[in-house]
C-alpha positions in Angstrom: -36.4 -0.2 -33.3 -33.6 -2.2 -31.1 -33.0 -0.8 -27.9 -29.6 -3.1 -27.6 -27.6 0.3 -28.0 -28.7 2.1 -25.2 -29.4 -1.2 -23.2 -25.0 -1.6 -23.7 -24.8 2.9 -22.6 -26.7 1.6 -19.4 -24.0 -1.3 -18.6 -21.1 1.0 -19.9 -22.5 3.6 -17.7 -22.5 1.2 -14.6 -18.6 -0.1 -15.1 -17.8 2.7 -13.5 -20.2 2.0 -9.7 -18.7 1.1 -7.0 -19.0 -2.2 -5.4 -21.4 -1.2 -2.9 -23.8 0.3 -5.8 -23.6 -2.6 -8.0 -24.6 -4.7 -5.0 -27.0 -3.1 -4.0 -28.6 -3.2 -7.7 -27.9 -6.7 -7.9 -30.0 -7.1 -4.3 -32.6 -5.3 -6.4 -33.1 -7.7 -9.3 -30.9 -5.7 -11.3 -29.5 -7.7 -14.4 -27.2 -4.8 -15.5 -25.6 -5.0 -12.1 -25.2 -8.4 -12.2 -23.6 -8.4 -15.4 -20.8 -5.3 -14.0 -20.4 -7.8 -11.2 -19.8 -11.0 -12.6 -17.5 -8.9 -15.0 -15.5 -7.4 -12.5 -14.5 -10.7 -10.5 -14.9 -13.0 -13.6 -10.6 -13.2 -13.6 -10.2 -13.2 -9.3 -13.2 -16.4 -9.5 -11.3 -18.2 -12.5 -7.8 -17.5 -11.7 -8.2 -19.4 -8.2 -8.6 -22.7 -9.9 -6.2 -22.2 -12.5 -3.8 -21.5 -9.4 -4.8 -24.9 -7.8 -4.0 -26.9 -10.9 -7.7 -27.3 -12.3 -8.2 -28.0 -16.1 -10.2 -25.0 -17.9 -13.2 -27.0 -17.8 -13.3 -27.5 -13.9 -12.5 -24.2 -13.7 -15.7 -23.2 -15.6 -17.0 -25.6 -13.6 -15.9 -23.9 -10.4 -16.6 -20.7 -11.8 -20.1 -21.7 -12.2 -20.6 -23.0 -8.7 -18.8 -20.0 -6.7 -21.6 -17.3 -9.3 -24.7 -19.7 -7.5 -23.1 -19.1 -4.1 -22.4 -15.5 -5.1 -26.6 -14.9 -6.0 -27.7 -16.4 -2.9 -25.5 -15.3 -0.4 -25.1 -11.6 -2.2 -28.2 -10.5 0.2 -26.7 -11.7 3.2 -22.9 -9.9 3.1 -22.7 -7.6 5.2 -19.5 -5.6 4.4 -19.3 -4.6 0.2 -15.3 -3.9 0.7 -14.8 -7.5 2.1 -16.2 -8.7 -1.6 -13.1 -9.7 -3.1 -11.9 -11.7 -0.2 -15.1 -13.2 0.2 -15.2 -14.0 -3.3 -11.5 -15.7 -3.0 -12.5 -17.9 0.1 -15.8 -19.1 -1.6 -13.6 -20.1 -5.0 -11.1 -21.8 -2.6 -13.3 -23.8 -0.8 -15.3 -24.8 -4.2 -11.8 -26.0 -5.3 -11.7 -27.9 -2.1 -14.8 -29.7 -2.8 -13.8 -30.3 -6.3 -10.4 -31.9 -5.4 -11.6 -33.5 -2.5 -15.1 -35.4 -4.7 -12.0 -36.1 -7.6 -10.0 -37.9 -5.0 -12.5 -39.7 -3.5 -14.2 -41.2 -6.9 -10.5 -41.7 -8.2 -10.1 -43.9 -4.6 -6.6 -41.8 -4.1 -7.1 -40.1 -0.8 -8.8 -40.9 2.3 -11.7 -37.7 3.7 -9.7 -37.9 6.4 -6.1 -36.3 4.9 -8.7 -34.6 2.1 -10.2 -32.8 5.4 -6.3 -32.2 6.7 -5.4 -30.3 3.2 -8.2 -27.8 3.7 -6.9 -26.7 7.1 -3.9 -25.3 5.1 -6.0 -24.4 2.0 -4.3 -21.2 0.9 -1.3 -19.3 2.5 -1.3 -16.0 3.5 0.9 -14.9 0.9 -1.0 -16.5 -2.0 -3.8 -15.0 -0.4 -2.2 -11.7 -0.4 -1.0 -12.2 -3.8 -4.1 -12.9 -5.2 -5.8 -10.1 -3.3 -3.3 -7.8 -5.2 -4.1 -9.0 -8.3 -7.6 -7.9 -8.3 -6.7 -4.5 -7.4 -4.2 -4.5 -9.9 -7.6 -5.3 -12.3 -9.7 -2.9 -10.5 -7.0 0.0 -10.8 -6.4 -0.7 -15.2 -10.6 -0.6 -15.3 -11.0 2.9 -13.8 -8.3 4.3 -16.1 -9.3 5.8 -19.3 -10.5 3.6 -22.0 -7.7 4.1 -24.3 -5.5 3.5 -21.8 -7.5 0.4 -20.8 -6.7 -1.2 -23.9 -3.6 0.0 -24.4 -2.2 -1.3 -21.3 -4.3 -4.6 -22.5 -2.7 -4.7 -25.2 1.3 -4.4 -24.2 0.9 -5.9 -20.7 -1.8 -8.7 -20.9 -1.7 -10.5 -24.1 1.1 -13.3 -24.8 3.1 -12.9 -27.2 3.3 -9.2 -26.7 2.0 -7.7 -30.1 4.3 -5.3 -31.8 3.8 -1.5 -32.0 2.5 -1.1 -35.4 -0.3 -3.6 -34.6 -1.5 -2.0 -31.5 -1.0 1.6 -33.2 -3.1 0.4 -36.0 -6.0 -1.5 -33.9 -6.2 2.1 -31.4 -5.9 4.3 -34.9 -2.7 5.9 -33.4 0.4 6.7 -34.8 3.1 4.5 -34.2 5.7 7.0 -33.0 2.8 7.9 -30.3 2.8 4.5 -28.9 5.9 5.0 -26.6 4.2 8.5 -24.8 1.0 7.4 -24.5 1.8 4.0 -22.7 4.0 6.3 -20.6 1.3 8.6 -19.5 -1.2 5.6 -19.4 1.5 4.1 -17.1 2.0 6.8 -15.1 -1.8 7.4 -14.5 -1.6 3.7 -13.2 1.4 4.1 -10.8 -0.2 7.1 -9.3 -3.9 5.0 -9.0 -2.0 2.4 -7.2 -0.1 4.3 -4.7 -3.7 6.4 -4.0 -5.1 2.2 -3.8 -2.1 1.8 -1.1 0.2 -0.6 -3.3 3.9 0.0 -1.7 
C-alpha cells in the first residue's frame, strides 16, 4: 500500500506553519519542513537574480548556491522573522560572486571596481520592494485555496486567461467568477492591511 497520499496531507498540513515552526523542523532533520521552506522562498531566492540581469540557468545556478547556504547556516539564525531579509542578502551577495567570477574570466573588470559595485549592491528601495513582494506571496498562500488559485489564475499568469477557462479549470460557473474574485480580493486587502501594507 503507497503511503505518498498521506506523506502529501503531512506537507499540505505544514503550508500552513509559521516560519519559526518550519525552522525549527528543518533544524530537526525534518524533510517535510524543508520542502514548506524551500517552497515558500523558492520565488524571493529566484526573483533576485532575474532582477540583476542573470539568465534562467544562472539563476538556478544561484538558486542552488543561496539553498546550500540556507542548510548550513539555518541552525545558526538567530531571529526566524529576519528570514526573508536574510534570504534576500544571501541571494544578492551569491549574485555578487556570480557577476563578479563572470567578469573576471571574461577579463572585463578589474576586482578592484567588481569590489566597488558590491558596496552599492542593492538600494534601499529595491530592497524594500522586494521585501514587499514576499509578503505579497506570503499574504495570497494563507488565503483559502480557491482563492489561491483563483487569484493565481487572474493576477499571476501572462496572458491573463479568460473567464470561461478559469471557471471551467475551478468547476465554477462563469457568471461567479466576478464575486468570487471580489471576495477573494477583498479577503487579500484586509490580510494586507492586518500584514501592515499602507
Amino acid at each position: 500500500m503507497s503511503t505518498t497520499p498521506k506523506l502529501a496531507a503531512v506537507g499540505s498540513k505544514k503550508k500552513s506553519w509559521p516560519d519559526d515552526r518550519l525552522v525549527r523542523g528543518c533544524v530537526k532533520g525534518d524533510q517535510d519542513a524543508w520542502s514548506v521552506l524551500i517552497d515558500r522562498y523558492k520565488n524571493l531566492i529566484f526573483s533576485i537574480p532575474i532582477k540583476y540581469g542573470f539568465t534562467r540557468e544562472d539563476a538556478a545556478d544561484v538558486f542552488q548556491a543561496v539553498c546550500v547556504d540556507l542548510l548550513r547556516e539555518l541552525p545558526r539564525l538567530r531571529e526566524v522573522k529576519a528570514l526573508p531579509k536574510w534570504l534576500i542578502q544571501i541571494s544578492v551577495h551569491t549574485c555578487l560572486r556570480r557577476r563578479r567570477d563572470q567578469e573576471l574570466v571574461a577579463g572585463g573588470g578589474d576586482e578592484m571596481d567588481t569590489l566597488l559595485d558590491a558596496e552599492q549592491a542593492l538600494p534601499e528601495d529595491r530592497l524594500h520592494e522586494i521585501e514587499q513582494e514576499q509578503a505579497l506571496r506570503n499574504t495570497v498562500n494563507k488565503l483559502p485555496s480557491r482563492c489561491q488559485e483563483l487569484v493565481r489564475m487572474l493576477f499571476y499568469e501572462s496572458p491573463t486567461r479568460p473567464y470561461a477557462e478559469i471557471a471551467a479549470e475551478l468547476g465554477l460557473a462563469v457568471g461567479s467568477i466576478g464575486f468570487i474574485r471580489g471576495r477573494c480580493l477583498e479577503k487579500l486587502r484586509r490580510s494586507l492591511v492586518h500584514a501592515g501594507f499602507q
